[in-house]
FIVOTI-713046 format. One record per residue (C-alpha): x, y, z; residue number from 1. Coordinates in steps of 0.5 Angstrom, whole numbers, plus 2048, in hexadecimal, padded with zeros to 3 digits. Layout:
<recs>
[rec [X, Y, Z], NUM]
...
</recs>
This chain:
<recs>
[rec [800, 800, 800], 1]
[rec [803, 807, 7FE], 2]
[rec [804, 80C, 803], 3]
[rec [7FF, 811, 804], 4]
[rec [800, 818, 807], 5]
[rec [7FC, 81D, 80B], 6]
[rec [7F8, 822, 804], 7]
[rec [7F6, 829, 808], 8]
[rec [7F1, 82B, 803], 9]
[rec [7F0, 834, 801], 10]
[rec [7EB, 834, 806], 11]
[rec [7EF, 831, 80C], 12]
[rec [7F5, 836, 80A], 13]
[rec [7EF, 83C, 80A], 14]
[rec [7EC, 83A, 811], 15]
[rec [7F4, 83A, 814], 16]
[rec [7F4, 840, 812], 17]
[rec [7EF, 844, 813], 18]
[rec [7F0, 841, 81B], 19]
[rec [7F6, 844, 81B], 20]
[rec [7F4, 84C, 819], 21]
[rec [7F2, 850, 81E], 22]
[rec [7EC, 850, 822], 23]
[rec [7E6, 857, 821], 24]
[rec [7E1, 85A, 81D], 25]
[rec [7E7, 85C, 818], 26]
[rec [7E8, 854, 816], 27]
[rec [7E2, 851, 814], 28]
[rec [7E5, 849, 814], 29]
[rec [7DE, 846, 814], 30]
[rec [7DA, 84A, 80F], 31]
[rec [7DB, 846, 807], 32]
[rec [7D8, 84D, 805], 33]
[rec [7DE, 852, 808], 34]
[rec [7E4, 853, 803], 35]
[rec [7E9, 850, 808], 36]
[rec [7E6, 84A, 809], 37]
[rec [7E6, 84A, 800], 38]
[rec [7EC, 84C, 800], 39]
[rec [7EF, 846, 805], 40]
[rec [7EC, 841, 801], 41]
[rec [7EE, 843, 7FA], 42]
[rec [7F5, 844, 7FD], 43]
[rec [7F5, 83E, 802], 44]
[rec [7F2, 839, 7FB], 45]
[rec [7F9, 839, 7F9], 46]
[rec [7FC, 836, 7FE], 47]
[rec [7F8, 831, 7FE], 48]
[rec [7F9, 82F, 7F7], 49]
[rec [800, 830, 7F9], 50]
[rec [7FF, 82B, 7FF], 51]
[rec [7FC, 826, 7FA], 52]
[rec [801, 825, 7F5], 53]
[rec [806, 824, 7FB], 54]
[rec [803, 81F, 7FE], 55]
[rec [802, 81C, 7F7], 56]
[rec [80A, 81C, 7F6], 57]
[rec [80B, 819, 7FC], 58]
[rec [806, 813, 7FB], 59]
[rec [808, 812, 7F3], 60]
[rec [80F, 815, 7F1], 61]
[rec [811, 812, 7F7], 62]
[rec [811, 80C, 7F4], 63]
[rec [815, 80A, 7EE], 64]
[rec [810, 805, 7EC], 65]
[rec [80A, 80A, 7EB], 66]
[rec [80E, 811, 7EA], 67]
[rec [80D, 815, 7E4], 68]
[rec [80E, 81C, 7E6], 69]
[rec [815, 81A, 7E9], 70]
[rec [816, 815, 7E4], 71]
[rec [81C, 818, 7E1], 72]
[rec [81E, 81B, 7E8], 73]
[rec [81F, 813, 7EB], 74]
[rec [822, 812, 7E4], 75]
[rec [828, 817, 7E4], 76]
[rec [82A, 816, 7EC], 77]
[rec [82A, 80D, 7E9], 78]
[rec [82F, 80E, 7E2], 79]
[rec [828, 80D, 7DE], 80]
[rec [826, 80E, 7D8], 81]
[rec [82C, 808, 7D7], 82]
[rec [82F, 809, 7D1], 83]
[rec [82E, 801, 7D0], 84]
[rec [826, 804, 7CF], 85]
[rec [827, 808, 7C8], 86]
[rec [81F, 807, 7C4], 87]
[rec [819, 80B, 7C8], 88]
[rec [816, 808, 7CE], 89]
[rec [810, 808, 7D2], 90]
[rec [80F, 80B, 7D9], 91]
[rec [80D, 804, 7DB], 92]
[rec [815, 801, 7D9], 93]
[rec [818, 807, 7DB], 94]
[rec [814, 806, 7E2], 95]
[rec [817, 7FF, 7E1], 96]
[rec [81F, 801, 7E0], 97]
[rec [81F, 805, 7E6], 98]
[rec [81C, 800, 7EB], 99]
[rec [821, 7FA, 7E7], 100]
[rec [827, 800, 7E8], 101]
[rec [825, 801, 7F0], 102]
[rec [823, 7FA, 7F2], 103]
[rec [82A, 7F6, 7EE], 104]
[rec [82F, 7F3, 7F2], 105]
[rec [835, 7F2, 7ED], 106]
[rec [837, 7EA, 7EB], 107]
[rec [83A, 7E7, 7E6], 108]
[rec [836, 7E0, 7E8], 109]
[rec [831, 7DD, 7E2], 110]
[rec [82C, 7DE, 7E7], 111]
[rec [82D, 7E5, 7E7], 112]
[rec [82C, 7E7, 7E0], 113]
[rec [827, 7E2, 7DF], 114]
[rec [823, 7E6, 7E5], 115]
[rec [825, 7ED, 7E1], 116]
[rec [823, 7EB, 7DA], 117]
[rec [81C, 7EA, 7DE], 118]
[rec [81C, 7F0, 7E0], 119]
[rec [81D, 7F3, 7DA], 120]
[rec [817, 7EF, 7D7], 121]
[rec [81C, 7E9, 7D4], 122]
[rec [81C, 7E2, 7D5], 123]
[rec [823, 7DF, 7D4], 124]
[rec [827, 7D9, 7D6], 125]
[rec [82E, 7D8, 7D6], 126]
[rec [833, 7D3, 7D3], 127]
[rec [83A, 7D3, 7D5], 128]
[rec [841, 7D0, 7D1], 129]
[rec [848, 7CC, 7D4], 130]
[rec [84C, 7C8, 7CF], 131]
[rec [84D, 7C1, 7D0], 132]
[rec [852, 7BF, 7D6], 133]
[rec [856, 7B9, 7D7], 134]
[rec [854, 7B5, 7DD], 135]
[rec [84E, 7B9, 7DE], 136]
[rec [84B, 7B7, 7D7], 137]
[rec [84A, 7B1, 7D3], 138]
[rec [84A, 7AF, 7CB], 139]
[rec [844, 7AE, 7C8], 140]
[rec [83C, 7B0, 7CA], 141]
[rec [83C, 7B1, 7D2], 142]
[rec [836, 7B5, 7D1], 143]
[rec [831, 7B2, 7D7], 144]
[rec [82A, 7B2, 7D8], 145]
[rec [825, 7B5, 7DD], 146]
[rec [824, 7B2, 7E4], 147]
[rec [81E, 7B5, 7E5], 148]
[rec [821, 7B9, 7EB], 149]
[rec [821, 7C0, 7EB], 150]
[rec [827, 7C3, 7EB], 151]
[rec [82A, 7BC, 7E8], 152]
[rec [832, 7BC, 7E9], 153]
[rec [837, 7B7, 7E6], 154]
[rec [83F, 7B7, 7E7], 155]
[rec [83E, 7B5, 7DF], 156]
[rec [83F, 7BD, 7DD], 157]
[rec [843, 7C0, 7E2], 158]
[rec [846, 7BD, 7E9], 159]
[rec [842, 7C1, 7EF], 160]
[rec [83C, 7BE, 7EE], 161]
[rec [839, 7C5, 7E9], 162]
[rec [832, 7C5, 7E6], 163]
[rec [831, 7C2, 7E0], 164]
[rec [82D, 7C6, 7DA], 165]
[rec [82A, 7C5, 7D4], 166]
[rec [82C, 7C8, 7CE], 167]
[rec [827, 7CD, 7CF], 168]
[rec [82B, 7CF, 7D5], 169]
[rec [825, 7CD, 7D9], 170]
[rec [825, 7C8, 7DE], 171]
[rec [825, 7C0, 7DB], 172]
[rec [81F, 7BD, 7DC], 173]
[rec [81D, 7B6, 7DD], 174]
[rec [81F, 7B2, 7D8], 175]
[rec [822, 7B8, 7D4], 176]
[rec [828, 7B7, 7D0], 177]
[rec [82E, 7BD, 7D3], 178]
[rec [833, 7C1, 7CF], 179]
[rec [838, 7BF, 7CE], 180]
[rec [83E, 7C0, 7D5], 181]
[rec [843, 7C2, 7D0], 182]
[rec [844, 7C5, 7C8], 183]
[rec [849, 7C0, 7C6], 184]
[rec [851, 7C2, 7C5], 185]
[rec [84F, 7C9, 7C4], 186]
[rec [853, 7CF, 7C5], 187]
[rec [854, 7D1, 7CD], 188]
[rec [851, 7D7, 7CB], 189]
[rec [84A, 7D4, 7CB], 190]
[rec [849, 7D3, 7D2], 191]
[rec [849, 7DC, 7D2], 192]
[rec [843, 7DB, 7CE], 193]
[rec [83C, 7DB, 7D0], 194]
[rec [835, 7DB, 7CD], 195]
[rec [82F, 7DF, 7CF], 196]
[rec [828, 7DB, 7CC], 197]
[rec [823, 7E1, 7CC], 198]
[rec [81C, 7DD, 7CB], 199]
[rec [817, 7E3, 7CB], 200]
[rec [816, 7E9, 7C7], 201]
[rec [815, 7EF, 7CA], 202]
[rec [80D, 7F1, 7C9], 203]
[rec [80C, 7F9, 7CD], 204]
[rec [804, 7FA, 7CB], 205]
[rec [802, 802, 7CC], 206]
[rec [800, 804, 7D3], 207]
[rec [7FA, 809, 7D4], 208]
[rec [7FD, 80A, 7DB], 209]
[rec [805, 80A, 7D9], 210]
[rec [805, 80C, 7D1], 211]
[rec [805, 812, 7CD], 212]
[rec [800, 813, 7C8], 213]
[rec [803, 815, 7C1], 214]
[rec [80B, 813, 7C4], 215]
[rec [809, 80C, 7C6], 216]
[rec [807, 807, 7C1], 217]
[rec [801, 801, 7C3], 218]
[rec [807, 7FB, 7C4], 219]
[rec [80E, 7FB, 7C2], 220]
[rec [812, 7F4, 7C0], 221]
[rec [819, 7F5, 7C1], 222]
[rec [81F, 7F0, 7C1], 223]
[rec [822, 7F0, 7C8], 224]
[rec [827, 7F6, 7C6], 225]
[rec [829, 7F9, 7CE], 226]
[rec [829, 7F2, 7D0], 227]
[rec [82F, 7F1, 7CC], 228]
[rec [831, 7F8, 7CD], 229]
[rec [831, 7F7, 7D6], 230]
[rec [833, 7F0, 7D5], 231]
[rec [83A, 7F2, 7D1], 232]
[rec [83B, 7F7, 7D7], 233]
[rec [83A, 7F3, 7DD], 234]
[rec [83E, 7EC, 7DA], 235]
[rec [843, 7EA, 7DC], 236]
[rec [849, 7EE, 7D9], 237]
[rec [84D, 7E8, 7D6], 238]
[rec [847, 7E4, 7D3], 239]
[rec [842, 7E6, 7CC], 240]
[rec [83A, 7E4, 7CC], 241]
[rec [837, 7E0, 7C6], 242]
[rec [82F, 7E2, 7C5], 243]
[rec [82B, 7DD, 7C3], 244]
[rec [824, 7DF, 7C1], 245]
[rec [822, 7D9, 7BD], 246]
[rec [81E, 7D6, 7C2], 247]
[rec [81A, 7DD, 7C2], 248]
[rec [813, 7DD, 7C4], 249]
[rec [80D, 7E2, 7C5], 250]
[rec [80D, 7E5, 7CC], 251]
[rec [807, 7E6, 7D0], 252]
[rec [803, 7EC, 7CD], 253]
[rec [803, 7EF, 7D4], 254]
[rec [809, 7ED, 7D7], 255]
[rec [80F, 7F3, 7D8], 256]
[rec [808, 7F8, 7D9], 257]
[rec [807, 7F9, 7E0], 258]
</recs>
């Protein structure tokens, strides 16, 4: 529930006062016919107009989820707009940007930008490579299927007992053939690559609420450019990123629109 403020309305800031004027014949606070009682009114509306829109920063420009007249006062003390965003946006997904910007708490885990990829309205998951080593790794198909367990771990791909994944990046399932634990006599530089599977297209529909009529168009579809952008900043830097949009499927048409 969102915060909720004392509101003085004109008449309130007008009886205050007018009990604070002097006391006589020459002062007639009680008649709404004198000029005096007219004049307090007029001017004391004001400040109650003025107390009115305080009251409605404090309850909505407050918050970084619902501001819209502070938006670029929140932006400019978080380093927003980032430059990884260069195509217009909605109020809705600068509201989003900034909650993303105030709430992360940096890693470099797979976990960390699967989770930061939700927030920008993505689904992804990740694949990870390592060359082929002697006396971890054996020749032939060493490819295991799921037991069912979840998480599944096998001292097959890796010693430590790390969790077994699909192709796909996702956990394997039961009966479900895994990746391959290592990618043949390849270079040593390929255990520096990694590859970022982006599953949905990014769907942004019009907003009464949070879009601009005559600036903002019914839906935009878009490629997952600032994802690409963020992640090529924040990865780690001796290792390159692999975008594989083949498995693309249409995300939810209110997804990512609060």
């Amino acid at each position: 529930m969102s915060d909720r403020h004392v509101r003085r309305s004109g008449d309130e800031y007008r009886d205050a006062f007018l009990t604070m004027l002097p006391q006589g014949q020459a002062w007639p606070k009680h008649a709404p016919d004198s000029v005096l009682w007219q004049a307090c009114d007029g001017l004391c509306n004001y400040w109650g107009y003025v107390d009115g829109r305080a009251a409605d920063l404090l309850e909505r420009e407050s918050d970084p989820r619902q501001t819209l007249e502070l938006l670029p006062d929140w932006e400019r003390n978080w380093g927003l707009p980032d430059p990884c965003y260069t195509s217009p946006q909605t109020i809705a997904a600068r509201q989003i940007a900034l909650v993303a910007r105030m709430t992360m708490l940096g890693s470099q885990s797979r976990q960390f930008y699967i989770d930061f990829a939700t927030k920008l309205g993505y689904s992804i998951t990740i694949s990870e490579f390592r060359t082929f080593m002697v006396g971890l790794d054996r020749c032939g198909d060493n490819r295991v299927y799921g037991d069912g367990t979840n998480p599944m771990f096998s001292d097959t791909f890796v010693r430590g007992h790390l969790p077994v994944y699909n192709p796909n990046g996702e956990r394997i399932a039961q009966g479900e053939l895994s990746e391959w634990p290592n990618y043949g006599l390849g270079p040593p530089e390929n255990r520096f690559y990694w590859t970022v599977h982006v599953h949905t297209i990014s769907l942004q529909w019009f907003r009464c609420t949070s879009g601009q009529c005559g600036v903002d168009p019914h839906l935009r579809i878009g490629r997952a450019e600032d994802l690409e952008c963020i992640l090529a900043r924040w990865k780690p830097g001796h290792t390159e990123i692999i975008f594989d949009y083949s498995g693309l499927t249409p995300s939810d048409p209110m997804a990512g629109t609060p």
